[in-house]
PASEBA-1860 file (N, C-alpha, C; in nm, 3 decimals):
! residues 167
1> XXXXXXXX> 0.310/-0.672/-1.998/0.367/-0.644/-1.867/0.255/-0.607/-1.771 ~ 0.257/-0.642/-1.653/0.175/-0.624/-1.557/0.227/-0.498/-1.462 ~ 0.132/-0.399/-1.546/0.179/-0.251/-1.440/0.072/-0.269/-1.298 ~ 0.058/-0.177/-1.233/0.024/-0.176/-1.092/-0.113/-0.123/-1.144 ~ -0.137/-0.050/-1.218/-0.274/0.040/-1.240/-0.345/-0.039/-1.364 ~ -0.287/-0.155/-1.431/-0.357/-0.291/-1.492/-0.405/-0.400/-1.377 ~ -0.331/-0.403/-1.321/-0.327/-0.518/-1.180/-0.452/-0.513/-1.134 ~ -0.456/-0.339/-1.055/-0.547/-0.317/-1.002/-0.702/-0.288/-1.073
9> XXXXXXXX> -0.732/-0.277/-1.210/-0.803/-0.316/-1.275/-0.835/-0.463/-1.294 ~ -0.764/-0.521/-1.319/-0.800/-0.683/-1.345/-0.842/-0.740/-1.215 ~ -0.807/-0.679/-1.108/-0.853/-0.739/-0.995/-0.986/-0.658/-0.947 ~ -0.999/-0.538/-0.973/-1.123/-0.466/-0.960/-1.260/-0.541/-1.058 ~ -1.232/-0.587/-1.164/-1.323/-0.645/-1.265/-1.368/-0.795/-1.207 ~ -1.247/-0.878/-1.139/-1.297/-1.009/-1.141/-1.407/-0.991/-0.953 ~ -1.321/-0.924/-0.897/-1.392/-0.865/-0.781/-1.478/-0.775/-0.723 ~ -1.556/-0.704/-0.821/-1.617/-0.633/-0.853/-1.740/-0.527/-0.669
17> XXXXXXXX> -1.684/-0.647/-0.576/-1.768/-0.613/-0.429/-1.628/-0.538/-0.364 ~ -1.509/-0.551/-0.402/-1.397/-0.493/-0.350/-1.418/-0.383/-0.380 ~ -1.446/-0.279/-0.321/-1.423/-0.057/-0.333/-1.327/-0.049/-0.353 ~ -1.221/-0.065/-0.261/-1.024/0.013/-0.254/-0.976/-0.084/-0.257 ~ -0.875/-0.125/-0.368/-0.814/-0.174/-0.437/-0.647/-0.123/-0.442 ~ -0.535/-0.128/-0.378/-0.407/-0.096/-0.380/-0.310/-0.207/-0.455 ~ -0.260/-0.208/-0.478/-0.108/-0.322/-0.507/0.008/-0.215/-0.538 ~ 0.116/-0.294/-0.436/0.242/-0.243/-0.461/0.338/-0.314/-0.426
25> XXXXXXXX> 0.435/-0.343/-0.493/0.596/-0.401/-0.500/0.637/-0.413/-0.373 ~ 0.618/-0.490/-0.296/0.736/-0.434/-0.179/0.839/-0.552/-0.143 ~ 0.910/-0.655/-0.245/1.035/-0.690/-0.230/1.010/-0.733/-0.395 ~ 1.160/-0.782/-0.450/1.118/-0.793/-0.575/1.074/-0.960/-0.607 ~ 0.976/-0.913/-0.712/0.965/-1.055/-0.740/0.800/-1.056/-0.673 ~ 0.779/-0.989/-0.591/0.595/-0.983/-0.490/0.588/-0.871/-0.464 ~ 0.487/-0.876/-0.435/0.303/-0.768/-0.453/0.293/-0.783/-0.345 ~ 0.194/-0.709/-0.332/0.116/-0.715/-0.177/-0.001/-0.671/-0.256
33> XXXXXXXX> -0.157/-0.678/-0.180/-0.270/-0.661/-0.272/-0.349/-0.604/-0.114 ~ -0.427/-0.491/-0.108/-0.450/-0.415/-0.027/-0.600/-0.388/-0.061 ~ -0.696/-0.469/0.039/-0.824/-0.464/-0.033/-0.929/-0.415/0.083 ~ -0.982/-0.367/0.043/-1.155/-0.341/0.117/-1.284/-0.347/0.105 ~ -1.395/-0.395/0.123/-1.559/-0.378/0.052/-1.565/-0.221/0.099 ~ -1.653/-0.189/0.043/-1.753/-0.054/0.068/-1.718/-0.004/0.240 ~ -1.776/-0.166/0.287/-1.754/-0.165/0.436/-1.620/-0.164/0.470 ~ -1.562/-0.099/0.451/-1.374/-0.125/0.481/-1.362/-0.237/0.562
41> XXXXXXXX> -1.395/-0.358/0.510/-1.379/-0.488/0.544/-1.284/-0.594/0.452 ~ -1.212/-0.668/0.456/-1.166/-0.813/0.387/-1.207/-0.870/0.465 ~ -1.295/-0.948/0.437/-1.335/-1.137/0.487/-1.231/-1.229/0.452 ~ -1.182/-1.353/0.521/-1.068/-1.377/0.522/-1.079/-1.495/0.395 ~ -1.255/-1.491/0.378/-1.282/-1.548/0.234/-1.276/-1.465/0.066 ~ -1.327/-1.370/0.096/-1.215/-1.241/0.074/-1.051/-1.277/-0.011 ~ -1.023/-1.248/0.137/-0.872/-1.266/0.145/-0.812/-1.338/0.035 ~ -0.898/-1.501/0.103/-0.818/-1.594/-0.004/-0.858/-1.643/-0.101
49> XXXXXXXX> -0.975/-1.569/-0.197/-1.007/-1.579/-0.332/-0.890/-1.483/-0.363 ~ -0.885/-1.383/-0.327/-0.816/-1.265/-0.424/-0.676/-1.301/-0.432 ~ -0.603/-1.336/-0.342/-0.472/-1.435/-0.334/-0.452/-1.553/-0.418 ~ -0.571/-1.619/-0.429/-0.566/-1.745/-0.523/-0.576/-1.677/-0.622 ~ -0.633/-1.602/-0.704/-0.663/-1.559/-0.786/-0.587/-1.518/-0.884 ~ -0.486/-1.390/-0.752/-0.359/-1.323/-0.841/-0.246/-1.396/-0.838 ~ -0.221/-1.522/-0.763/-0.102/-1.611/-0.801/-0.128/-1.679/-0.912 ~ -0.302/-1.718/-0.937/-0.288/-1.815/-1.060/-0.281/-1.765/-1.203
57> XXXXXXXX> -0.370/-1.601/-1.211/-0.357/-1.580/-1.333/-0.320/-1.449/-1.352 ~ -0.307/-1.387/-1.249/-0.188/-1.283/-1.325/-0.037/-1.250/-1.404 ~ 0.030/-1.281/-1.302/0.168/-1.297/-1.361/0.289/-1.354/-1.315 ~ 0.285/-1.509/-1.355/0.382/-1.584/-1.316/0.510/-1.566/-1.204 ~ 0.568/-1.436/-1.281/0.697/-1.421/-1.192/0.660/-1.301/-1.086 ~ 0.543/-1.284/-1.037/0.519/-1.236/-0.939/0.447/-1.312/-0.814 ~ 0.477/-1.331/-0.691/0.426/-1.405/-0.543/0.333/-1.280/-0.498 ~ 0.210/-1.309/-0.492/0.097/-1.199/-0.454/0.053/-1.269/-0.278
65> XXXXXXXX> 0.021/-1.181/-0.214/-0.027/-1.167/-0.074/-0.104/-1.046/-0.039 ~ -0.203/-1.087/-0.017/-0.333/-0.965/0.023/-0.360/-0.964/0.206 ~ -0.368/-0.839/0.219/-0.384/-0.756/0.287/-0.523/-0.664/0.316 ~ -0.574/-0.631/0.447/-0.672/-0.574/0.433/-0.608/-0.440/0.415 ~ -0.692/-0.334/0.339/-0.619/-0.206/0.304/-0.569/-0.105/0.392 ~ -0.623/-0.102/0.518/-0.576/-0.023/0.607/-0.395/-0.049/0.640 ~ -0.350/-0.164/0.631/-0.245/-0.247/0.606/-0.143/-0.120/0.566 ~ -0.151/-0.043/0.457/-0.094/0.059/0.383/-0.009/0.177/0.496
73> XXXXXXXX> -0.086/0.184/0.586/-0.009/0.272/0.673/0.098/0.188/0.727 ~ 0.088/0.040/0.810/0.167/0.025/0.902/0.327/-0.013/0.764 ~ 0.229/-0.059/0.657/0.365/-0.160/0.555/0.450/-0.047/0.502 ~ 0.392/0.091/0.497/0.465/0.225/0.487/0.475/0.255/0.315 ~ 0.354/0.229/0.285/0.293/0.182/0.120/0.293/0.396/0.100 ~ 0.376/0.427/0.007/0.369/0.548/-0.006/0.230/0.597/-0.078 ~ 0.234/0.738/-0.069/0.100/0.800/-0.126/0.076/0.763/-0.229 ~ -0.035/0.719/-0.336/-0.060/0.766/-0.477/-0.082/0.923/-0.487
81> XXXXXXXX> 0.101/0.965/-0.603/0.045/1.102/-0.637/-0.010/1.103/-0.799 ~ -0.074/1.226/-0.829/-0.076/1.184/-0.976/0.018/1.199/-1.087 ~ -0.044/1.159/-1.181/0.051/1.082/-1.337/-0.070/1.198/-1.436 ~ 0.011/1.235/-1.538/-0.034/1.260/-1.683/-0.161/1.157/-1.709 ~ -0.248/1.219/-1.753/-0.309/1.054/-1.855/-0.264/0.983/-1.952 ~ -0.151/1.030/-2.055/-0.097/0.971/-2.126/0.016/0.861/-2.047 ~ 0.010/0.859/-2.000/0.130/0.732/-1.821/-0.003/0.675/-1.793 ~ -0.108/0.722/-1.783/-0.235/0.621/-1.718/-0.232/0.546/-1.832
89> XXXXXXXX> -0.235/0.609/-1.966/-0.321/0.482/-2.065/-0.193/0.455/-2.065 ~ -0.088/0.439/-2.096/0.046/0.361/-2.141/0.053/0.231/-2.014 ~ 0.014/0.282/-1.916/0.042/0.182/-1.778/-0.065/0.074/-1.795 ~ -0.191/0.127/-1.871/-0.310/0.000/-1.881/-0.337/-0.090/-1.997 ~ -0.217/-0.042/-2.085/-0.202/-0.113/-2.159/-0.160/-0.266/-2.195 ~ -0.221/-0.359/-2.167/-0.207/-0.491/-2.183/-0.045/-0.560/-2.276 ~ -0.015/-0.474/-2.358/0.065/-0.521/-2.455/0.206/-0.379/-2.434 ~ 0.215/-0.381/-2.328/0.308/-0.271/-2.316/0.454/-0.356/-2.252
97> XXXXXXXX> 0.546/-0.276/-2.361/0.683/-0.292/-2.356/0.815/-0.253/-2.292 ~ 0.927/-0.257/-2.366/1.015/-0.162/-2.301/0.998/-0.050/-2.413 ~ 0.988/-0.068/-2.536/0.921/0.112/-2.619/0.797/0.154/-2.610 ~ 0.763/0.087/-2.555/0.594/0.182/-2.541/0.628/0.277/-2.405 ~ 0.719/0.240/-2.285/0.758/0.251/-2.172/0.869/0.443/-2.224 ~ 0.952/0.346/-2.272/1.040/0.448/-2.349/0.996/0.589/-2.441 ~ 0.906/0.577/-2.545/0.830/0.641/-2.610/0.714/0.728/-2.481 ~ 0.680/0.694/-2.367/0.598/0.776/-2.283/0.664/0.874/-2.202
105> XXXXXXXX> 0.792/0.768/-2.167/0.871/0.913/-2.044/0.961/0.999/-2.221 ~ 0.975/0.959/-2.284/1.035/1.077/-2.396/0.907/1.165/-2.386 ~ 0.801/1.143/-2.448/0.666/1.255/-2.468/0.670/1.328/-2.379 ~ 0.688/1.271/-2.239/0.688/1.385/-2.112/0.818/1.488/-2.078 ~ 0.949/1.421/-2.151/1.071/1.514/-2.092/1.148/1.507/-2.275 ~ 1.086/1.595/-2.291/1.131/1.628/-2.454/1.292/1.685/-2.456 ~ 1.342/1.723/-2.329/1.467/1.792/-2.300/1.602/1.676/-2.283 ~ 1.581/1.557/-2.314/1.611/1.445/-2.305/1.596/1.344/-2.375
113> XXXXXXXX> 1.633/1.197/-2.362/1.615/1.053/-2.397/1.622/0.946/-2.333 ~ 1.532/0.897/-2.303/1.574/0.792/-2.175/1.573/0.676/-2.294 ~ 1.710/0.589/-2.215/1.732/0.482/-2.311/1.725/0.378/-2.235 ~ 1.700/0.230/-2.247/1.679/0.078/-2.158/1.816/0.091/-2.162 ~ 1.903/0.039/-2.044/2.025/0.021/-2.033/2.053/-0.148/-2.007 ~ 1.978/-0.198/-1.891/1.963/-0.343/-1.881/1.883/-0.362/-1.800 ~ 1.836/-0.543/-1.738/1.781/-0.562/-1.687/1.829/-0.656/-1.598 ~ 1.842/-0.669/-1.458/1.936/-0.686/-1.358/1.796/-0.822/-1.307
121> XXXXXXXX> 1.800/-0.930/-1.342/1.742/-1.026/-1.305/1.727/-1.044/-1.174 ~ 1.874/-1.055/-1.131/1.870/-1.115/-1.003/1.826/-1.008/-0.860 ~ 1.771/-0.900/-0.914/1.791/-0.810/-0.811/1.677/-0.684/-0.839 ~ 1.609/-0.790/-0.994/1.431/-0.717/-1.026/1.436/-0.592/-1.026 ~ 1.617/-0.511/-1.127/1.592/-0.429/-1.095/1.591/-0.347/-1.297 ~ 1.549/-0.253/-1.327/1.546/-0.216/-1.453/1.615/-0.131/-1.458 ~ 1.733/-0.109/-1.556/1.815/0.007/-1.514/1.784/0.082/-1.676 ~ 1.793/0.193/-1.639/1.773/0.317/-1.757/1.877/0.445/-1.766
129> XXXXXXXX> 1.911/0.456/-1.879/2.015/0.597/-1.911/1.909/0.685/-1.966 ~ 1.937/0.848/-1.883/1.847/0.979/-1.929/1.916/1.073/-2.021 ~ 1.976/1.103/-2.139/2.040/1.167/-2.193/2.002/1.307/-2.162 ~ 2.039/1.385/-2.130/1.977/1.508/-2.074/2.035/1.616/-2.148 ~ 1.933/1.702/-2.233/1.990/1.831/-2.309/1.997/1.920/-2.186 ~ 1.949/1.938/-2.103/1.941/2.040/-2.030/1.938/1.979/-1.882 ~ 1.994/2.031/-1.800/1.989/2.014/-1.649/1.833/2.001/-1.593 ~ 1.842/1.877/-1.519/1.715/1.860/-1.439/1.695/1.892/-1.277
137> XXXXXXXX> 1.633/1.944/-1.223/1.617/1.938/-1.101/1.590/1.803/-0.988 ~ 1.610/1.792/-0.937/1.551/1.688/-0.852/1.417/1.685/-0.863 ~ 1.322/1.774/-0.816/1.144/1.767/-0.834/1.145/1.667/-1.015 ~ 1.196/1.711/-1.071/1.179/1.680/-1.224/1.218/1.517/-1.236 ~ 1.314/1.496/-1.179/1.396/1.390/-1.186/1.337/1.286/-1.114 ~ 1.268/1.338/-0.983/1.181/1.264/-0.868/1.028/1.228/-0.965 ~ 0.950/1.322/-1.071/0.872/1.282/-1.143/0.927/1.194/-1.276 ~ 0.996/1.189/-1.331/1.041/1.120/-1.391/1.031/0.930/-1.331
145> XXXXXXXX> 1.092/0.923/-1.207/1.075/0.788/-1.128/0.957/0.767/-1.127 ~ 0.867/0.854/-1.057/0.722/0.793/-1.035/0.634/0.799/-1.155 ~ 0.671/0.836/-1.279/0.586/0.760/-1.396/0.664/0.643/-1.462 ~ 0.793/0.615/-1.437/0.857/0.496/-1.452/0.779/0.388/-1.368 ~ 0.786/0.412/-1.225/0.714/0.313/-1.173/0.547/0.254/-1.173 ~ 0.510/0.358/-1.239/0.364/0.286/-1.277/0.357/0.225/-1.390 ~ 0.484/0.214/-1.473/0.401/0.167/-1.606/0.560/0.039/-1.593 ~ 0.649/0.037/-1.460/0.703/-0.087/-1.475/0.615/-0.197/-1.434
153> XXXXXXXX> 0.700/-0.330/-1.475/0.633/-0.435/-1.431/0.586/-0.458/-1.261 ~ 0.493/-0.500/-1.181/0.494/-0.526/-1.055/0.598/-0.669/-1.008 ~ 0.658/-0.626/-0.936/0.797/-0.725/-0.908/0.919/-0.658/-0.890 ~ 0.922/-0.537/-0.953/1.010/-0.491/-1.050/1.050/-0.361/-1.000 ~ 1.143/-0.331/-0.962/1.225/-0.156/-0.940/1.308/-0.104/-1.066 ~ 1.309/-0.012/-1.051/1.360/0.084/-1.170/1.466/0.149/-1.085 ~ 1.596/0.213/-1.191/1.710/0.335/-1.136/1.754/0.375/-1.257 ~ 1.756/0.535/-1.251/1.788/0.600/-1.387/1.892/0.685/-1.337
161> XXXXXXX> 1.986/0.666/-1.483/2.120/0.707/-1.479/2.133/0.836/-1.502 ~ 2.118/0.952/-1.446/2.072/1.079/-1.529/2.230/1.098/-1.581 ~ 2.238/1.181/-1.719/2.365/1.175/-1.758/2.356/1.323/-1.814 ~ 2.453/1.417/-1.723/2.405/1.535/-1.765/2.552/1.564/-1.765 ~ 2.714/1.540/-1.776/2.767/1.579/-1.750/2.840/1.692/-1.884 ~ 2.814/1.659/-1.935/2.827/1.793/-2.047/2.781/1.914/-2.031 ~ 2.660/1.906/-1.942/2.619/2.068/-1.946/2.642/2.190/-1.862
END
């Protein structure tokens, strides 16, 4: 699976004159790719290596379009906050699943089980059930999403079912 923080490695390695490096989801199914040299510049040669690049060999069912990085404010590209390192290495993992995915948000919310519920093709969206021993807060629940979304596929939205009504 092609997470956002693999992406942006594989494209940092083949591009190696690119400094700031962004990609993020913003309809499903495409990327946007948010780039700069040192010189907070994209050359529009630039541009369209890194575009050719990530349509041909990254990942099929994703449509990539690059952007110079400043781009991020007007497209309303939210902050990077941080992740555990155990969500960094699970997200850069080349061979990562829906249990490798599953097995990372369990390690982090031991008070719980998040289970794959389905996968909504037409609408790129991943849906998940949270079995919850104990009541979550929103802050908790709001971190929960944003290590889902780094280690989903790029294309791809996530919604979790929190299921707390027993407690």
């Amino acid at each position: 699976m092609g997470t956002r923080l693999l992406s942006e490695q594989l494209v940092k390695a083949r591009f190696p004159h690119l400094r700031y490096i962004r990609i993020h989801t913003s309809v499903k199914y495409r990327a946007t790719i948010y780039a700069w040299t040192g010189d907070l510049q994209l050359s529009k040669q630039d541009q369209q290596q890194v575009e050719k690049y990530a349509n041909a060999y990254l990942y099929p069912y994703v449509a990539f379009n690059v952007k110079a990085y400043n781009a991020v404010r007007a497209d309303k590209v939210p902050l990077l906050q941080e992740v555990p390192a155990d969500i960094v290495q699970t997200a850069l993992r080349s061979n990562l699943n829906q249990y490798g995915i599953l097995a990372a948000i369990n390690r982090q919310f031991p008070y719980g089980r998040l289970h794959f519920k389905h996968y909504d093709v037409i609408n790129s969206i991943i849906h998940f059930d949270f079995d919850a021993l104990e009541r979550m807060d929103e802050q908790e629940k709001g971190k929960m999403m944003r290590y889902l979304r780094e280690m989903i596929p790029l294309g791809c939205f996530c919604e979790v079912q929190f299921l707390e009504d027993d407690l």
